[in-house]
N, C-alpha and C positions, 0 to 999 in steps of 0.2 A: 319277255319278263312280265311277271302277274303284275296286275297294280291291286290296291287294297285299301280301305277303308276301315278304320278302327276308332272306336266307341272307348274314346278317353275316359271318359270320366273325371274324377277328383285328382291334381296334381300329386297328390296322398299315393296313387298308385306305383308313384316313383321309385317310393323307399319298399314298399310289401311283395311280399310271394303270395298271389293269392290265384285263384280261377285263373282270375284272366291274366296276369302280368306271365303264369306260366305259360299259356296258351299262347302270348306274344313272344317269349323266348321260342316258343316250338319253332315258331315259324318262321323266326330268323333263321334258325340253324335246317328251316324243311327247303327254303328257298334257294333258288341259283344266286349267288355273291354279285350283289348288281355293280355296276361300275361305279354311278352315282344314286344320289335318292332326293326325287325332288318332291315336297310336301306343300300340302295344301292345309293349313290349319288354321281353326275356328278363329282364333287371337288375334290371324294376324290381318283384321277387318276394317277397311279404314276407304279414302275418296279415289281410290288409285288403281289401277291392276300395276305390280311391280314384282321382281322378282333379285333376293339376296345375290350382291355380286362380290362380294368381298373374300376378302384369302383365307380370314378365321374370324367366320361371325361368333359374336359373344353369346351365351347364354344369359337368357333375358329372364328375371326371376317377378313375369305377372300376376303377382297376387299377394295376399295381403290374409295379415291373422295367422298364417300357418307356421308349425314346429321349425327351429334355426336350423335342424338336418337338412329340412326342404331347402331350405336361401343358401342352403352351401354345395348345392351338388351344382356340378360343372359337367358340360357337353360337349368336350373341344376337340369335335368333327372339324375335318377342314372345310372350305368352301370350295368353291367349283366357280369361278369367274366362266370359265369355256363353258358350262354346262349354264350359265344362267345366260349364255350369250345365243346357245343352243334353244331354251326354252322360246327368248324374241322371236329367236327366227322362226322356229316352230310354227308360233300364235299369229303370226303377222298375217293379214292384213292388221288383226287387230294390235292396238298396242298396247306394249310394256316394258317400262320404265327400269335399269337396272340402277340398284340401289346398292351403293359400294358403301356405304357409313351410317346408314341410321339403324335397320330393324337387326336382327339374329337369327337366334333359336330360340323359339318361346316354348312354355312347356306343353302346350300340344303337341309340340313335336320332340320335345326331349324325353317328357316321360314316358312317351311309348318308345325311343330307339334307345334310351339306355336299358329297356330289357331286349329289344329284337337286335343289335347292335351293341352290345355293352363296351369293346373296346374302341369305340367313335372312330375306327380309323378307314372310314365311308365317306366319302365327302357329299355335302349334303346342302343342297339351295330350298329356301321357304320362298313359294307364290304367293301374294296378298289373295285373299278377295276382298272385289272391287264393293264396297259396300254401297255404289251409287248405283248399279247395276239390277233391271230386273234379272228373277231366276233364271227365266231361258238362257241370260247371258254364259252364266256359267257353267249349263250344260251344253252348250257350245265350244264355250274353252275348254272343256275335261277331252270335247270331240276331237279339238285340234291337237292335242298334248298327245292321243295315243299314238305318234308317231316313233315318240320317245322311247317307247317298251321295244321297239326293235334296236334300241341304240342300248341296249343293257343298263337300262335307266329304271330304275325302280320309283313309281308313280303310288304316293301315299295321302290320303286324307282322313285328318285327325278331328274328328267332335261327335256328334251325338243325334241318332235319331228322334229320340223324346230327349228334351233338355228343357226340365222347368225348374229353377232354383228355389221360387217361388212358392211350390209346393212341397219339398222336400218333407216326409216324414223321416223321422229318428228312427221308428220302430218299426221301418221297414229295411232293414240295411238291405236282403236279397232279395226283394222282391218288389213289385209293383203296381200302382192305382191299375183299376181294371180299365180307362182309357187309355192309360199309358199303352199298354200291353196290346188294347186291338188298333190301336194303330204301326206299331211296334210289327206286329203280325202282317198287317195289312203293306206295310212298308215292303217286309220281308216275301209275299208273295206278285205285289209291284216287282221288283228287283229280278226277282226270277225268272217273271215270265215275260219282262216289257221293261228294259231301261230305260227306252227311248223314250217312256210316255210316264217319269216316274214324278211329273208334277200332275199327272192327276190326283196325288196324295193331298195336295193344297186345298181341294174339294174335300175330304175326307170332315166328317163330323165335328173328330177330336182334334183336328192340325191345329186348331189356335192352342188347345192345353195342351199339344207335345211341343209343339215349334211356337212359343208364346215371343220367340228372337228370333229373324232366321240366321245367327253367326255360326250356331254350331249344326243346323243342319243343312245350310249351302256345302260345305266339302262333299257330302254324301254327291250331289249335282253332277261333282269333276267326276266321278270314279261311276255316276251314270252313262254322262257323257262317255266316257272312254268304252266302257260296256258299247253302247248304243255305237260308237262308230264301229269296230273289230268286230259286232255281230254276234257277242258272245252275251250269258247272264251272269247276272252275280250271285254267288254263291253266300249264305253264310257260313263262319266260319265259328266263329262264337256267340252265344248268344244268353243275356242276363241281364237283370238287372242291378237296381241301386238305387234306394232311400225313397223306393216309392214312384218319382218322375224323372231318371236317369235308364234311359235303356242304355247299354253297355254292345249291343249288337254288331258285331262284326263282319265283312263281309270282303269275296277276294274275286278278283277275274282274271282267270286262265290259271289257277293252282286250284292241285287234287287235295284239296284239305278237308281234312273230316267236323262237319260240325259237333261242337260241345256244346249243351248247356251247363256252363256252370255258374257261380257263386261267390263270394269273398269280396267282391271289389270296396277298394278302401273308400273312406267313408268322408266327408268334410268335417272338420273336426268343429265337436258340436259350439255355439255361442257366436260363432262367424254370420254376420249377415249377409245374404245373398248377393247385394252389391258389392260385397268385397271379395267374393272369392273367386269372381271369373273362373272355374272351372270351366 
């Protein structure tokens, strides 16, 4: 089973047809029908490593300021208790914690499987990252998780290579600062030819103005790690921008998918301050 890595962007991506939400339809329907699908997304960042055990996690609506169409969409994948019982044993030595009643589905992971998955009937467990953790950690855990992809377990992480809210231009819905981009690039040519070594990017010039957080770009780490153990690179699969410091870049291991640059990704609706949108 491929695992993959995809460049959310704005919760806004939920409701639109655009570049990329089609190019994540593609690829729902290009891939083998995974058993389950366990996600690693930017949101769900906190003191813990843990993983969703419950029978029907909730759709968790994090953010604030956006249109009532957004606050009304529903996710209602089932859970996977066995497959979050699967992930422990996986990871173990290291641990993690199964969580039957607090977190969900937040919308890094709902608004990309309601277009790769639109009828949720996938069952589907979210991993935390461990936000007390340095980065090595977590390309360690992505190393131990690739056991999963022979259990027809589809291995996903949802956030963002360049993610600065902080700089966000208007007038740049497709496109992007010219740091954004050569690290963006430089990311993209890390990835391809050396997963294993893809925190030499932390050196890189521009890492404080693409990664000025690390939440949304630690999941890229899991889906290094799993590259970096299986011996494989990572491919992009899509690749774009957004509002300037949003790279959108997408990226897959062990599926023949053709890269696209494309365009359209929705936009944070304007007057929102950057604290409030958690994209």
């Amino acid at each position: 089973m491929p695992a993959l890595f995809i460049g959310h962007g704005s919760p806004m991506n939920t409701l639109e047809l655009n570049g990329f939400t089609k190019g994540w339809r593609g690829v729902g329907k290009a891939l083998p029908r995974p058993r389950a699908i366990v996600v690693v997304s930017a949101h769900w960042f906190f003191g813990a490593t843990a993983v969703t055990a419950m029978e029907q996690p909730r759709t968790i609506h994090d953010f604030y300021g956006f249109p009532p169409e957004l606050f009304a969409v529903e996710y209602p994948a089932p859970g996977a208790p066995d497959v979050a019982q699967e992930v422990v044993d996986t990871l173990a030595p290291v641990w993690c914690g199964l969580d039957r009643d607090q977190w969900g589905l937040d919308h890094g992971t709902w608004s990309v499987l309601a277009h790769m998955y639109p009828e949720a009937d996938i069952p589907v467990v979210q991993l935390s990252i461990n936000a007390l953790k340095p980065l090595d950690y977590h390309v360690d855990v992505g190393r131990k998780l690739a056991p999963l992809r022979e259990r027809d377990i589809l291995l996903l992480a949802s956030g963002n290579v360049v993610h600065n809210l902080r700089r966000v231009q208007w007038d740049k819905p497709d496109s992007a600062f010219d740091w954004a981009e050569r690290f963006d690039d430089s990311a993209r040519d890390q990835l391809r030819s050396n997963p294993a070594e893809v925190l030499k990017l932390v050196d890189h010039p521009d890492y404080a103005l693409a990664v000025p957080t690390p939440d949304h770009f630690i999941p890229l780490l899991y889906i290094a790690g799993i590259a970096a153990e299986s011996g494989e690179h990572m491919e992009p699969f899509l690749k774009g921008y957004s509002m300037g410091s949003l790279s959108m870049t997408c990226y897959s291991v062990g599926a023949d998918l053709h890269c696209v640059e494309t365009e359209g990704a929705a936009e944070i609706p304007e007057g929102i301050p950057p604290e409030k949108t958690n994209t």
